[in-house]
C-alpha positions as CSV (number, residue, x, y, z in Angstrom):
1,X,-76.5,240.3,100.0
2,X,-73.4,238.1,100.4
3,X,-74.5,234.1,100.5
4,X,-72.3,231.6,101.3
5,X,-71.9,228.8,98.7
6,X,-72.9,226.0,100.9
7,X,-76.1,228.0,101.9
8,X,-76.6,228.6,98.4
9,X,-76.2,225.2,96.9
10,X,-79.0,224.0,100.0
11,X,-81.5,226.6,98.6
12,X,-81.2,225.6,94.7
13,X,-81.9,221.1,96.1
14,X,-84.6,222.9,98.1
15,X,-86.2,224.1,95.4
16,X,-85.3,221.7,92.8
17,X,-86.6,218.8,94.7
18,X,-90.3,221.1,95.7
19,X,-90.5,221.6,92.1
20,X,-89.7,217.9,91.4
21,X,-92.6,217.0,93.7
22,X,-95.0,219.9,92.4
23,X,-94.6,218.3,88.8
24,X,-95.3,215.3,89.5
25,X,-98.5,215.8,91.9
26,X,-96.9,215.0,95.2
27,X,-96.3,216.9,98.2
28,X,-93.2,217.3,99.6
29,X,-92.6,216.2,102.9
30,X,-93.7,218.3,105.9
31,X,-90.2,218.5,107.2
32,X,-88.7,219.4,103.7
33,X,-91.2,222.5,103.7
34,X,-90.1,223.8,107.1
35,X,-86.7,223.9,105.7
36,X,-87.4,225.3,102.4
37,X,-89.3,228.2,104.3
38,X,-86.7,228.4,107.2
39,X,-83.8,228.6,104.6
40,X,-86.0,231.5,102.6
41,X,-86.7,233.1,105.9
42,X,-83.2,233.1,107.0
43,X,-82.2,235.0,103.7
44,X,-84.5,237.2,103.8
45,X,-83.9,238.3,107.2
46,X,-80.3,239.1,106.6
47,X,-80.9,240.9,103.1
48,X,-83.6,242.8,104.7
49,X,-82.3,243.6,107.9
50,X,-79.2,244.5,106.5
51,X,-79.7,248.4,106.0
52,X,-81.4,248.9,109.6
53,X,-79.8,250.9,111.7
54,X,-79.8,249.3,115.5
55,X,-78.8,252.5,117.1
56,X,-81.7,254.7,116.2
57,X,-83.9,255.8,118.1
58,X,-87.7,254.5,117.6
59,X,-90.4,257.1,117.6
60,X,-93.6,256.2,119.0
61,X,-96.8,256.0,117.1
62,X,-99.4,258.4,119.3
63,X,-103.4,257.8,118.8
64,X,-104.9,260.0,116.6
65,X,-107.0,260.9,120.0
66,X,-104.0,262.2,121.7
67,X,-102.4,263.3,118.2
68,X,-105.8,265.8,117.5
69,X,-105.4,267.0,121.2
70,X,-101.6,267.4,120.8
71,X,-102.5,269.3,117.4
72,X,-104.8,271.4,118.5
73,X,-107.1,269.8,116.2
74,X,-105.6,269.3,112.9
75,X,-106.5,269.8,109.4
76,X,-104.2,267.6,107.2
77,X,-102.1,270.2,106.8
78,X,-101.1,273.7,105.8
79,X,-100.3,274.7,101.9
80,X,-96.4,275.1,102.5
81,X,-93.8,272.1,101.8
82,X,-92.4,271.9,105.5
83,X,-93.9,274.6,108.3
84,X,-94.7,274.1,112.1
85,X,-98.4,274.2,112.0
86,X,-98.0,274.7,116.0
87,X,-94.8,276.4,117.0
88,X,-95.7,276.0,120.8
89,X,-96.2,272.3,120.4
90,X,-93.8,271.9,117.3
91,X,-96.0,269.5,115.6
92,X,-94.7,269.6,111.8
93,X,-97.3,269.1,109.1
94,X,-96.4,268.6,105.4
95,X,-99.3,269.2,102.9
96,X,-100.3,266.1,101.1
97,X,-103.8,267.0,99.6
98,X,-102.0,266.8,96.1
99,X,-100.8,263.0,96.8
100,X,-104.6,262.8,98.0
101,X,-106.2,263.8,95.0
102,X,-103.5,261.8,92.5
103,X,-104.6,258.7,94.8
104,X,-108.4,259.0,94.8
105,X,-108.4,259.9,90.9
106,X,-106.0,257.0,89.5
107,X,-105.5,254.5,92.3
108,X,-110.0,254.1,92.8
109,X,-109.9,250.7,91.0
110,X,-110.3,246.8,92.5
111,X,-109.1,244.6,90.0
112,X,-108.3,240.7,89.7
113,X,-104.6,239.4,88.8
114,X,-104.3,235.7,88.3
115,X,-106.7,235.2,91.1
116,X,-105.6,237.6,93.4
117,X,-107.8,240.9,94.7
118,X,-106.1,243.9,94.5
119,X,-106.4,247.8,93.9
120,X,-105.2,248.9,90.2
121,X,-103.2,251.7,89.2
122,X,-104.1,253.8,86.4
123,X,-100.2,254.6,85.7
124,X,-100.5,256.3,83.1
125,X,-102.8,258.4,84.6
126,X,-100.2,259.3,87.3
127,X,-97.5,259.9,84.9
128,X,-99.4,262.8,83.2
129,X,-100.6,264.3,86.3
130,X,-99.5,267.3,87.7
131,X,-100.1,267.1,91.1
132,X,-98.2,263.9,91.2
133,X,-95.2,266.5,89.7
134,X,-96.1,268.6,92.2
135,X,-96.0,266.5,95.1
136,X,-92.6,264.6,93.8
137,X,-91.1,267.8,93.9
138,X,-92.8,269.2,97.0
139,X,-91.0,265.8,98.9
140,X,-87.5,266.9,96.8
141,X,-87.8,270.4,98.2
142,X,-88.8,269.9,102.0
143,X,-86.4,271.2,104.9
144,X,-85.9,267.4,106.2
145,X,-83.1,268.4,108.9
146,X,-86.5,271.1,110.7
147,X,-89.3,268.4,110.2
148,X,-86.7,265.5,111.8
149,X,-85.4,267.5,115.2
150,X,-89.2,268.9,115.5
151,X,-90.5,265.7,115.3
152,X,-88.2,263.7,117.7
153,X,-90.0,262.8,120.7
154,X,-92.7,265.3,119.7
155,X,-96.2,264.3,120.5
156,X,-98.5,263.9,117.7
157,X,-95.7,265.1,115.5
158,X,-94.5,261.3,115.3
159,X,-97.5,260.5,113.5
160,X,-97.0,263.3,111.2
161,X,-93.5,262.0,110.2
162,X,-94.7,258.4,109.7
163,X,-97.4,259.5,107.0
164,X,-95.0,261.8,105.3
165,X,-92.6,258.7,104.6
166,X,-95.1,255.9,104.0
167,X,-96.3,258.3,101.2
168,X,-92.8,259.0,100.5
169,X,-92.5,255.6,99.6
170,X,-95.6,254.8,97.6
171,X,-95.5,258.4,95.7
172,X,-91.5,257.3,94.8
173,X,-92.3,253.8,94.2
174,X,-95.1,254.5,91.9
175,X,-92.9,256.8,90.2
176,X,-90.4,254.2,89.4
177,X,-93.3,252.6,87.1
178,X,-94.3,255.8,85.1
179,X,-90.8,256.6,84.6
180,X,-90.6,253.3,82.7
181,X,-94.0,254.1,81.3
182,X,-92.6,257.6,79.9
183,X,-89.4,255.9,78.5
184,X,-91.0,253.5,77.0
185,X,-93.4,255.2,74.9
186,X,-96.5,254.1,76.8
187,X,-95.5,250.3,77.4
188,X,-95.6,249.4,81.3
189,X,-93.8,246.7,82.8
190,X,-94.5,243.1,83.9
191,X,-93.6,243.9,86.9
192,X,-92.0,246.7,89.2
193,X,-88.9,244.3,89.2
194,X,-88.5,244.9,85.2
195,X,-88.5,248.1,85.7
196,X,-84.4,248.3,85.7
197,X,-84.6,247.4,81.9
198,X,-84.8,250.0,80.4
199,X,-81.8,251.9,82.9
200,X,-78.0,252.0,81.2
201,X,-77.0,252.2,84.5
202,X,-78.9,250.1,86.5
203,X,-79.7,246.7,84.8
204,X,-78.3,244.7,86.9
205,X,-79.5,246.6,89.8
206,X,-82.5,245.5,92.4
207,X,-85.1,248.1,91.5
208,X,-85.3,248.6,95.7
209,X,-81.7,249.7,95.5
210,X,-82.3,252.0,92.5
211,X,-82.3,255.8,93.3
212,X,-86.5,256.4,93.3
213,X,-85.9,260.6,93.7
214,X,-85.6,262.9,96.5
215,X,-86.1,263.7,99.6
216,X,-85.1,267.3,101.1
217,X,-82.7,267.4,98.5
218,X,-81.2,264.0,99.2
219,X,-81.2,260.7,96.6
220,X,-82.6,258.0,98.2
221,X,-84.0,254.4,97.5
222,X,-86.7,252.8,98.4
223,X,-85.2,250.4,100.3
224,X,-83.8,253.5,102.0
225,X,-87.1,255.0,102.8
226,X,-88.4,251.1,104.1
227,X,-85.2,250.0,106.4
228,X,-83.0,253.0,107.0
229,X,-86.0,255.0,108.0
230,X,-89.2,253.3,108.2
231,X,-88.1,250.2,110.5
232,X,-85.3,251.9,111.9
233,X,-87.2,254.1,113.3
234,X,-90.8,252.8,114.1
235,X,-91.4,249.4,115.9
236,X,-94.7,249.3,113.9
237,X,-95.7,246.4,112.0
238,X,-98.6,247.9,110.8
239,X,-96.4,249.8,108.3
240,X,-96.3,246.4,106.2
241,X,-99.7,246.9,105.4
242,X,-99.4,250.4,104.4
243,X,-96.2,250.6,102.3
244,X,-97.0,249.6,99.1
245,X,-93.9,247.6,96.1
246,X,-96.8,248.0,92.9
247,X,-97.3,244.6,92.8
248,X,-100.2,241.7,93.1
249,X,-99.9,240.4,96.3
250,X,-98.5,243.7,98.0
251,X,-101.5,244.9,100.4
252,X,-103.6,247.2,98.6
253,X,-102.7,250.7,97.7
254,X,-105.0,253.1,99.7
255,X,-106.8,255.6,97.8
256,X,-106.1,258.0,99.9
257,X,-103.2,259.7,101.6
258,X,-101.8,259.1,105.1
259,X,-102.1,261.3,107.5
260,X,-101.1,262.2,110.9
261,X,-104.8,262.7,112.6
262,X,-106.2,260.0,111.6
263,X,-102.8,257.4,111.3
264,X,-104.1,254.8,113.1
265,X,-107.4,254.3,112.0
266,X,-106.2,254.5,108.5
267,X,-103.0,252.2,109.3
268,X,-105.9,249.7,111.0
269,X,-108.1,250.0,108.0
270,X,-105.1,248.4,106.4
271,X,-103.9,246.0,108.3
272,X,-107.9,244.5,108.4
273,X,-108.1,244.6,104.7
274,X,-105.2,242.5,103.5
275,X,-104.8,240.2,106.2
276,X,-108.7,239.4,105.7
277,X,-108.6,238.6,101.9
278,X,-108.2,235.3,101.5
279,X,-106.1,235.4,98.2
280,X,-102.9,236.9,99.5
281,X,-103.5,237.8,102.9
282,X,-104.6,235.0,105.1
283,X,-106.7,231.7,103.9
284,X,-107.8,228.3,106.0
285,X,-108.8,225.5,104.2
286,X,-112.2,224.4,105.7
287,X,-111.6,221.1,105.6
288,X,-107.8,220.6,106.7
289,X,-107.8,223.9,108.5
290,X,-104.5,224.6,106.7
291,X,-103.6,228.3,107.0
292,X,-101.7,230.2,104.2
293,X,-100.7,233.3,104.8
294,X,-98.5,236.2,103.1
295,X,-94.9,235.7,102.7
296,X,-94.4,239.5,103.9
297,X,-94.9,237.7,107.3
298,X,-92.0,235.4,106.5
299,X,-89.7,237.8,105.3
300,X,-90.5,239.7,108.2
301,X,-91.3,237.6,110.7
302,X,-89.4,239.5,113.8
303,X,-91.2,243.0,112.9
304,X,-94.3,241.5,114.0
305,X,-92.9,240.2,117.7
306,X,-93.5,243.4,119.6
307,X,-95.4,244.9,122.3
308,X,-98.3,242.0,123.0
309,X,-97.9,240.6,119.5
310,X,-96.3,237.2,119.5
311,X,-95.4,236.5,116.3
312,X,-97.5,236.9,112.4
313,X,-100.5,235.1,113.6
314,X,-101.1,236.6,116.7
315,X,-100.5,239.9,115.4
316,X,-102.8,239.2,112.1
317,X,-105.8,237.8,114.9
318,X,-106.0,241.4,115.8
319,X,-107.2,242.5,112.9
320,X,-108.4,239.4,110.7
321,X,-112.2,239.9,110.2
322,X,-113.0,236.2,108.2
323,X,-115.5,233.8,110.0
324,X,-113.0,231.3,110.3
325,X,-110.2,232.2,113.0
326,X,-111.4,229.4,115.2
327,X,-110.0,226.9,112.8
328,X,-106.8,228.4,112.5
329,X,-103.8,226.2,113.5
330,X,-101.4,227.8,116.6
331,X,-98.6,226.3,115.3
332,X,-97.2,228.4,113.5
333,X,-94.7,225.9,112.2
334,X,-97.2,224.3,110.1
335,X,-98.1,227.4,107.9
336,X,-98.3,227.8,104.1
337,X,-97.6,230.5,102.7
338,X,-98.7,232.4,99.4
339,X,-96.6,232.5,96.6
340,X,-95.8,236.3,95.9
341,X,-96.8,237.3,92.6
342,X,-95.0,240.6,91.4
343,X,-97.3,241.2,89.1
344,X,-97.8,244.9,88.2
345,X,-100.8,246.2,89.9
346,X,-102.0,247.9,86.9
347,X,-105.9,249.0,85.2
348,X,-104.9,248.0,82.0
C-alpha cells in the first residue's frame, strides 16, 4: 500500500508521543487518541479495500430455512469435489466432511494467550493429517468456473458458495503455518506473520499476499480469498467472525466446518461468541463504562454499515450476550480498542 510521506511522518509522532505517555503512566489526551485511531483506520481502509472489486455482483446470504427448502433438504454434501446435488434447482454442494473431521480432531482446544481466550491449534496435528491433504487438494482440483455460474443468483446455492470459501480460507490459512512447521523441522512460528521466514522468495512479502495454494487450479492468496472474493462478493459482516488469520485475538476458529444448511446459525454462533468475550471481543469497564472493542471493527468499520446495522456497535448489540450492554457508551467516538496480538493460536 502506497503512503504518502506526510501521512506517514503523522503516524510515527502519533505513536511516538502514545508510547511517550504509556511509559510514563499518563494518558494521552482524548483528542490525540481519536486521531491516532482515525489515522490507523484511514490506512487500513485503503490497504484493505484496495483489492475489492466494486463491480461485482453481491450474492445474497439465504436462511438456512429457505436454503433446506431450496435444497430439498440437504445433507452437507455429496462425496464428489464439485457436483450439482440438485440439477433442477442447481444448488452446488462441495463435500467438506474431511475439513470437518481435521477441525473437530485438532482444532477442539480453548486455550489462554497473554490473557486472551482463544481456540488452539494442534498444527502439527494438521500437518500430518491426511484428510487435511485430502481436502487441500480436493479445493485445488474443484471445477470453480460450474460451482460459480450455478451459484449466481441461485437460491440456497449462495450459502453453499460462502461456506466453501470461508473454509477455503481457514484450510489455506492454516496451511500456511504447517508448511512452516514441516520446513522447519517441527519448530512453529511466533506468529502467522513470521511465517515468510523461512520463504527465499517471499521474505519481504505480507504473508496475506503470499500464494496460500489452490483453488480449481488457480494460485491464490488469502487476501485474495478475503477481498477479491469474500467482500466483493457478500455484503456480510458476519464473515469477520468466521474467517479465521491463526492468531490470538482473531475470533475463534470453529471446530467444525461451514456449511450451507445451517450457514446462518453457524455464522451467528460466531459472531455471539467473539463479540461476547471480553478479552478481544467487546469489554466495558464497570466503573467508567469505557468500551473496548476489536480492532477488526476499526479496520473494517464500513463492512459493518449495512442493511439495519449502523456501524460496529450497533451491529455487535445484535449479538453481544454480556450483562452489561446498558452501560455501553453510543458514541462511538469514544471507543478503545484492543490491541491485536498475532500471537499464534497454537496447543503447544
Amino acid at each position: 500500500m502506497a503512503i504518502t510521506n506526510d501521512v506517514l511522518l503523522v503516524f510515527i509522532v502519533l505513536l511516538f508521543v502514545i508510547q511517550v505517555s504509556t511509559v510514563t503512566s499518563l494518558t494521552p489526551p482524548s483528542v490525540l487518541k481519536k486521531a491516532y485511531f482515525g489515522l490507523e483506520g484511514f490506512i487500513a481502509k485503503r490497504k484493505v479495500n484496495k483489492n475489492l472489486d466494486p463491480s461485482a455482483t453481491k450474492f445474497l446470504v439465504d436462511s438456512d430455512e429457505f436454503f433446506v427448502t431450496s435444497s430439498g433438504g440437504g445433507d452437507g454434501g455429496d462425496t464428489s469435489n464439485s457436483n450439482s446435488r440438485n440439477s433442477d434447482n442447481d444448488c452446488v454442494s462441495f463435500d467438506h466432511s474431511l475439513w470437518d473431521t481435521a477441525l473437530k480432531k485438532h482444532a477442539k482446544y480453548t486455550g489462554d494467550i497473554d490473557g486472551i481466550t482463544t481456540t488452539l491449534v494442534d498444527y502439527a496435528g494438521m500437518a500430518n493429517d491426511p484428510y487435511v491433504k485430502m481436502y487441500t487438494q480436493a479445493l485445488a482440483n474443484i471445477n470453480l468456473e460450474s460451482m460459480l455460474q450455478k451459484s449466481a443468483g441461485s437460491p440456497g446455492a449462495n450459502n453453499e458458495l460462502l461456506a466453501f470459501y470461508i473454509n477455503a480460507y481457514n484450510c489455506l490459512c492454516i496451511g500456511h503455518v504447517t508448511k512452516y512447521y514441516k520446513a522447519s523441522k517441527g519448530k512453529l512460528p511466533n506468529s502467522i506473520t513470521a511465517v515468510t521466514k523461512t520463504m527465499t522468495d517471499y521474505k519481504k512479502v505480507d504473508i496475506w499476499d503470499v500464494p496460500a495454494g489452490e483453488i480449481g487450479g488457480r494460485i491464490v492468496t488469502l487476501n485474495d480469498i478475503e477481498h477479491k472474493i469474500l467482500r466483493s462478493l457478500w455484503d456480510e459482516p458476519r464473515i469477520h467472525a468466521s474467517i479465521v488469520c491463526a492468531s490470538a485475538s482473531c475470533p475463534n476458529l470453529r471446530p467444525e466446518a461451514f456449511v450451507g444448511e445451517k450457514l446462518n446459525a453457524q455464522m451467528d454462533d460466531q459472531a455471539t461468541s467473539w463479540v461476547s468475550d471480553n478479552t478481544k471481543g467487546i469489554s466495558v469497564d464497570s466503573s467508567s463504562r469505557q468500551l473496548t472493542i476489536s480492532r477488526i471493527f476499526l479496520w473494517f468499520s464500513e463492512d459493518f454499515q449495512i442493511r439495519n446495522a449502523n456501524g460496529p456497535i450497533a451491529w455487535a448489540k445484535e449479538y453481544y450476550q454480556g450483562k452489561d450492554q446498558q452501560q455501553w457508551s453510543t458514541n462511538t467516538n469514544d471507543v478503545e480498542y484492543f490491541p491485536y496480538n498475532w500471537k499464534l493460536n497454537a496447543k503447544r
